[in-house]
Structures are given as C-alpha cells and as structure tokens.
N, C-alpha and C positions, 0 to 999 in steps of 0.2 A: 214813395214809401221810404221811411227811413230807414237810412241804411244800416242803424244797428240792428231795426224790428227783422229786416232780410235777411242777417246773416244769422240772427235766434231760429229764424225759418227755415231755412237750410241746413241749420245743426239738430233739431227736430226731426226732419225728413230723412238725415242720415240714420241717426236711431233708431229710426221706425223700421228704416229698410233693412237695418242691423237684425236688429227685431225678429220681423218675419223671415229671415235668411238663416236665423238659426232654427227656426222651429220648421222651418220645411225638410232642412237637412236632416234633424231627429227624427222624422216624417217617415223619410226614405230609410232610415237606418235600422227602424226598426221594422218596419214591414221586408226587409232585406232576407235572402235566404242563408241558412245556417252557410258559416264556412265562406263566406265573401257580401262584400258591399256591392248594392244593386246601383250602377250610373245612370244617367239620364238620359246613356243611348242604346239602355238595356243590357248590356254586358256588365258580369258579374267578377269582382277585381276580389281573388282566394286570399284570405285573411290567415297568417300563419295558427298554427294548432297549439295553444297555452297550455292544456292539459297534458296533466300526464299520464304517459298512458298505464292501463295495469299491468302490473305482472303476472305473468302466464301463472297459474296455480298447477304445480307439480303434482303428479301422480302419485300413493304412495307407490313404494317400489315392491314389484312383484317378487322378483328375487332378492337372495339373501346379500346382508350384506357385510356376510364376514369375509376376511382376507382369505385368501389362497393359503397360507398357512394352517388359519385358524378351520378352513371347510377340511381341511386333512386332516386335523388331530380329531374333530368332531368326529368323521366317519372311521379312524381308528377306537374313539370313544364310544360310538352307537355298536360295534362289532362285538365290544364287549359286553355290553348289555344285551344283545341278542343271543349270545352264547352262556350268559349267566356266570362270565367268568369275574369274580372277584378279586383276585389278586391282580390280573391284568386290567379292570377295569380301575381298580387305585392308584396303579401305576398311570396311565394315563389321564387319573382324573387330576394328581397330584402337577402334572405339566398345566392342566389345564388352571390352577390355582396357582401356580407358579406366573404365570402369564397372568394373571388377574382378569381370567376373562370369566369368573363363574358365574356372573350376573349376567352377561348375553343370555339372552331368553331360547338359544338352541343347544346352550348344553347344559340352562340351568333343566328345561326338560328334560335332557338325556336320564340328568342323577338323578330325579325328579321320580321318573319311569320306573329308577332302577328299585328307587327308595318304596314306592309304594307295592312294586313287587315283593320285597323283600316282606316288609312289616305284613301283607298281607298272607303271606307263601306261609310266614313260619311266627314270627308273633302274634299274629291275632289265633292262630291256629294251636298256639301255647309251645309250640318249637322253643322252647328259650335257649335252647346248647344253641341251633342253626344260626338264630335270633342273635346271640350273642357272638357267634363265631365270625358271621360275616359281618355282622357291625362293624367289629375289630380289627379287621382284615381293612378296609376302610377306613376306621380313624386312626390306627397305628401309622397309615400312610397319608393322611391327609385330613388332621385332627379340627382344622379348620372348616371341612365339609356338613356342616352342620346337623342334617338331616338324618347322616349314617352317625353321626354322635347322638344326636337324641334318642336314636333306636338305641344303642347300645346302655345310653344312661336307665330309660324305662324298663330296659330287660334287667339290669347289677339290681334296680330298685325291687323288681319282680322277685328275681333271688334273694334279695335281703330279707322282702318281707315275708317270704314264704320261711325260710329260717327264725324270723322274728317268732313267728307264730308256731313256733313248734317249740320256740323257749331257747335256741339258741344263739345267744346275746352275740357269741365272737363272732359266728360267721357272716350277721346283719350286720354287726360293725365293719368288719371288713369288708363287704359290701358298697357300706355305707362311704368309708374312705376312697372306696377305688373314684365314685361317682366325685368326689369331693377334689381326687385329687388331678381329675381333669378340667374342673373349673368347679365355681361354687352355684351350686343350682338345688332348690326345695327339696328334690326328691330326695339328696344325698342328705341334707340339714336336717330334714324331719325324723326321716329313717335314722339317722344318728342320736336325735333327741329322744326318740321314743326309747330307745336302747338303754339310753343315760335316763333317764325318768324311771326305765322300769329295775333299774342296778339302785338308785337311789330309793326307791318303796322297799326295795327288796334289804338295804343295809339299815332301812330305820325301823323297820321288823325284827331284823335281827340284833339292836341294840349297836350297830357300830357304826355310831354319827360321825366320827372323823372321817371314815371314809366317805359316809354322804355327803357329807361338806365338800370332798374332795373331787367328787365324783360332778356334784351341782357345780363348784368351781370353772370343771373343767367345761361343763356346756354350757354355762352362763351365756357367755358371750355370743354363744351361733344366733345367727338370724333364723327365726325360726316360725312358725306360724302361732297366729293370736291366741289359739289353745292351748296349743304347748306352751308358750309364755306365761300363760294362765297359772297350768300345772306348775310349772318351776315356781312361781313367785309365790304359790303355796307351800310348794312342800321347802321353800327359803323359810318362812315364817315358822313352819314346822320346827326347823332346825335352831331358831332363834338366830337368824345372820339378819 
C-alpha cells in the first residue's frame, strides 16, 4: 500500500474515533442525574450549584413600626381622644406635626377618629358654636391639621350664609374674610362674591354706580365659580366698564 493512501487512512480513523467519543460522552451527560456527572464506574462527581438562589420573601410585619418615641406620644395622643379633651389633644397633636409624623397611618387615625367624632357629635347635628369651638381650639394650634381646618371653614361658611340670608351683608362678609384669611378656599370666595353681587344690584337700584363700579372693582379679581363670573361680567356690562 502506498504509503501516502496509509497515512490518509489513519487520519480518517482518528476522526472517526474523534467522532464517536464525542457523541458518547453527550450520551452520558445528558442522561446524567440533576447536580453531577454520571462516570463510567457509576459514581456520580457533584457539579457546583450556578443558580441563585431566592430570597427568602419577608413577612409583612405584625407589629408596628414606630420608634419607641413615636409609640409614646401616640398613646399620649389616643388618651386624649378618649377623654374628648381638645385643648390637650392640640397640644399633642401640634408635637406630632412638629415631628412630621402626621402621615404615619397611627396617628393619621388617631385625628382621623377625633375628626369624625367631632363633625358628627356637633356639625352634622347643627352644633355650629361646639362645631366652631373645637375646630378652633385645633387650628389656632395646629393650623396645618387639615381636617380640624376644614370643619372649622364649613361651620364660618355655615354662619355666613345663614347671615346672608337674613340680608345681613357685614356679618357674611366677615365671615367670609375669616375663612379667606386662613387660606384661600371656594367657600370663603363665593360667599364673599355673593355678598358683593348683592351690594352691587342693590347700588344700581338705587342709582349710585360709582359705588357699584367700586364695589365690582373690588371683587373682580376673586376666583370664584363659573355663575358668579356669569353674574359679574353682566352686571360689568350693566355699568358700561
């Protein structure tokens, strides 16, 4: 045989044996049990672990999780809510807004409690002196407490309009200013508009348009709702401005 045809023959056979040496060993690898490679004298050689593994899912937490601080001023703050005491309970609620803790969900409930007590006890019940009393008592101490501010604004509004409707103008306006001059909110704006709407009908009745001018002047500018807007920008026309 020629000796180049032999050694083509022999680099053939190597290949081959190449070949099937690979595909036995895939063989074994895959029929292999999870977590190690199966050998050929049966023993199983542990393949380290790639995965990673989960992490544990936390429990929420049973108990609370204010500080040791914060569970002392709460249970000084719930004491007063159970006793109904208001002036001690502004006192304590004003720490508690000091601290900037009033959005923790255990003492936004505390004022929460106190709040629907309140409006229930004596505002919806037509209380407007209690209504207004303890409101106040509460936001003269913590003007920021929202809740006991909007009681207080719905009860000045309450007052106003019930003056309104009896025809007297100054003490809706004053009213009207007090809610205005805690922040700027509809109830105090309308109720002041109406006021000034009905001072204005009342001066172009009476023939004295400099004062209605004056008077339009001065509530022109409030924000005020789309009928009142209405109104004014008639009785403007009215007046030829």
């Amino acid at each position: 045989m020629n000796p180049n045809t032999q050694k083509y023959i022999s680099f053939i056979v190597i290949i081959l044996a190449i070949i099937v040496g690979v595909f036995l060993f895939k063989g074994k690898s895959v029929n292999a049990p999870a977590g190690g490679v199966e050998m050929s004298d049966n023993t199983i050689v542990k393949t380290p672990d790639t995965a990673v593994p989960e992490k544990p899912v936390k429990d929420s937490p049973s108990q609370s999780t204010l500080t040791a601080l914060q569970k002392d001023l709460l249970v000084k703050l719930q004491k007063t809510v159970d006793a109904r005491d208001y002036e001690a309970f502004a006192v304590v609620l004003e720490q508690v807004y000091k601290n900037q803790w009033g959005e923790k969900e255990e003492f936004k409930k505390a004022e929460s409690d106190f709040y629907v007590y309140t409006t229930d006890k004596y505002w919806v019940k037509g209380d407007l002196a209690n209504a207004l009393k303890f409101s106040t008592i509460v936001y003269n101490k913590v003007p920021e407490a929202w809740r006991f501010r909007y009681l207080r604004i719905v009860t000045l509004e309450k007052y106003g309009r019930n003056a309104f409707d009896v025809g007297d103008l100054k003490t809706a306006e004053d009213y009207a200013n007090q809610i205005l001059q805690m922040m700027f909110r509809p109830e105090g704006a309308n109720l002041i508009a109406d006021v000034y709407i009905s001072k204005i009908k009342t001066n172009i009745k009476d023939g004295n348009i400099n004062l209605a001018k004056q008077n339009l002047g001065f509530i022109w500018d409030y924000e005020v709702s789309a009928d009142r807007r209405t109104i004014l920008e008639d009785l403007k026309k009215q007046l030829g401005l």
